[in-house]
C-alpha positions, 0 to 999 in steps of 0.5 A: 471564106472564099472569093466572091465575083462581084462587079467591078474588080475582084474582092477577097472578104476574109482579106479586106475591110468592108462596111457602111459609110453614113451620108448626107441625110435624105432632105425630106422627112422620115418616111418608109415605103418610099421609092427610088431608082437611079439614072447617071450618077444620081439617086431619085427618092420620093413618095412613101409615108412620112412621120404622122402616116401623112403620104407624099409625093415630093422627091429628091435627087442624091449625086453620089459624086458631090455626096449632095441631095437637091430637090426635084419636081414633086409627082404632079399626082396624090401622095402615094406609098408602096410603088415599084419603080425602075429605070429604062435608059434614061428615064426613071418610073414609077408605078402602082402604090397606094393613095388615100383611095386604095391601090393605084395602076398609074405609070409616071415617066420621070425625065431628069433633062427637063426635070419634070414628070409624065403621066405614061399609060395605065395598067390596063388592069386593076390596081395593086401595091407593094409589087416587085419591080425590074427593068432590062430594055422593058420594065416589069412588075410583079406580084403584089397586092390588089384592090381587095387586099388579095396577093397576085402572082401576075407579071406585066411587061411595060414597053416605054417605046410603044407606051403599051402593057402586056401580061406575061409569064405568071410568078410561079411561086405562091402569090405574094408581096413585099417581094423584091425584085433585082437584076443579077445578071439576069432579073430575078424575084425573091422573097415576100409574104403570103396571103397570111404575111408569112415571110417567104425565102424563094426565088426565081430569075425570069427569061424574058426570051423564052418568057419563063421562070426558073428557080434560084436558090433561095434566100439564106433567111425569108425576108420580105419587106427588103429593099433591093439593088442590082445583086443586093438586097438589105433589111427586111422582115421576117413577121410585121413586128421583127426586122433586120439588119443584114444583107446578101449578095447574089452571084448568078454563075454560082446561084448563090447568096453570100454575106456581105455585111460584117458588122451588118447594117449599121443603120440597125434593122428595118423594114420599107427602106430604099436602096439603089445601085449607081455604076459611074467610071467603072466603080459600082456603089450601093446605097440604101436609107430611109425605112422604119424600125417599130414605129420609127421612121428614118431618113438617114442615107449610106453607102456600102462599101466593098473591097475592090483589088484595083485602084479606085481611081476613075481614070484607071479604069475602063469604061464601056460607052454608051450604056444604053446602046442600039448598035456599038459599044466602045470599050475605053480602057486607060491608056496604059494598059494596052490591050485587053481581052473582052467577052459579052454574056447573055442573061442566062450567062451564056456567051454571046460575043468575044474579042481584043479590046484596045482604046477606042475599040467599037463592038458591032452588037447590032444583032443581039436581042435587046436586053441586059448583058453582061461584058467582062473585061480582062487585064493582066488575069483581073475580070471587071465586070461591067452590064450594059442594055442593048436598046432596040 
């Protein structure tokens, strides 16, 4: 099996372990449809539906540091499942779902600072639930199910400075949902059902300066039902009484999925689970639980781990501050390691800005357009990769 970019470090699957690694149990009770973003080294988890069909509104806070859960405030709204939710800076946000009263157009701004939640501007547009969702220095929603059960191919574009919604681009794909939305470089949409809730295999990555949809390779298998984060995504389904248990990565330069889980999953198939990406010091850790298999529901927690061929230890290695940014970055790598060659991409891997980095080098990104980049920093022939935001 050949090398895959992945990004921290350099990894060989056919030469290195892999796996999962089960951790503290999500505190509340087993639920599926539930949703989570993170921001610093923490995991927020909330809402979804728990044992008995009983909706929620409580969240939790994982701290991938201490391998710890603690509560947070609860959503000051209804019980809810199904919302699509994303961090912007530092700031998570959830949107949409379903209540009792059907399919909701709600944002909520949550701010982990003063631990409390904000209601921010509707969709100014009808409800809907089970969208995908993805963020650069704006959220974004897509696809989905609106108010009369009908799938829509609609994207919105949420603006956290101005605090207003715009229609953008249409999905190209068929209308759809329980599609998932990631960012693997750039932000792409896989996957789904149709109105019919056949599972759908297609993808397509957004280009938010030209406001346009290209297609990706698609999935090796359709899925919808996944759970997604960053490059991954995990589980799903492939019809409403059959899931699954495997996961891919997607490498942009290469437009390509490739396994990632051997044995796969060991929480074993399911659907509606949550999954969320932390990078802190330079190592990038995915996690991912909760969900439900047949009429099971869970609240066990995992991590997956990757090989990386560097040493795992946060003081050797480099660290890009801060993240977000408006106008420089530094590039901090160990002191040991002298100087090291750097180049910033764009979300269509083009390379928008190159130089030497040593301790305490300051990037002047001032005139690059806000958004997700890419910085990839070498040492000694080893890429490490590491995505940044450029605020406005």
């Amino acid at each position: 099996m050949r090398s895959i970019a992945i990004p921290v470090g350099v990894c060989t699957l056919a030469a290195f372990g892999q796996g999962w690694v089960q951790l503290a149990d999500f505190p509340g009770t087993a639920r599926d449809d539930a949703a989570a973003f993170s921001i610093g080294t923490k995991v927020y988890v909330g809402t979804g539906r728990e044992v008995g069909f009983g909706l929620t509104n409580d969240w939790h806070a994982f701290d991938v540091i201490g391998n710890s859960w603690a509560p947070v405030s609860a959503l000051p709204a209804s019980g809810r499942q199904y919302c699509a939710a994303f961090t912007i800076g530092d700031k998570g946000y959830l949107f949409g779902g379903m209540d009792d009263g059907g399919p909701l157009n709600e944002l909520w701004e949550y701010d982990p600072a003063s631990d409390a939640w904000t209601q921010r501007a509707s969709l100014p547009a009808t409800g809907r639930h089970a969208c995908a969702a993805f963020a650069t220095s704006a959220g974004y929603i897509t696809t989905g199910i609106l108010d009369g059960a009908s799938p829509t191919v609609e994207t919105w574009r949420y603006d956290p400075n101005t605090d207003l919604w715009a229609q953008v681009a249409s999905f190209p794909g068929v209308a759809r949902h329980r599609a998932t939305g990631l960012i693997a470089q750039i932000p792409i949409v896989v996957g789904g059902a149709d109105e019919q809730a056949v599972a759908l295999a297609d993808g397509y990555k957004y280009d938010e300066q030209l406001d346009a949809w290209t297609p990706i390779a698609p999935l090796p298998a359709a899925r919808f039902w996944s759970s997604s984060a960053e490059y991954l995504v995990v589980g799903g389904a492939t019809s409403f009484v059959q899931e699954h248990d495997d996961a891919w990565l997607y490498e942009n330069f290469a437009d390509n999925w490739t396994s990632v889980t051997v044995p796969p999953f060991a929480g074993g198939p399911r659907r509606g689970g949550v999954a969320a990406q932390v990078t802190f010091f330079g190592l990038t850790g995915w996690f991912y639980g909760l969900g439900a298999h047949a009429s099971d529901r869970y609240r066990d927690w995992w991590k997956l781990s990757l090989p990386v061929g560097i040493h795992e230890y946060p003081d050797d290695l480099p660290q890009v501050l801060p993240n977000p940014a408006h106008e420089h970055l530094m590039i901090q790598p160990p002191g040991h390691w002298g100087s090291m060659a750097y180049t910033i991409h764009d979300g269509l891997g083009r390379m928008v800005l190159e130089g030497r980095a040593t301790g305490g080098t300051t990037i002047d990104i001032a005139a690059l357009r806000p958004g997700r980049y890419i910085i990839v920093l070498t040492h000694r022939d080893r890429p490490y990769q590491v995505s940044f935001i450029k605020l406005p």
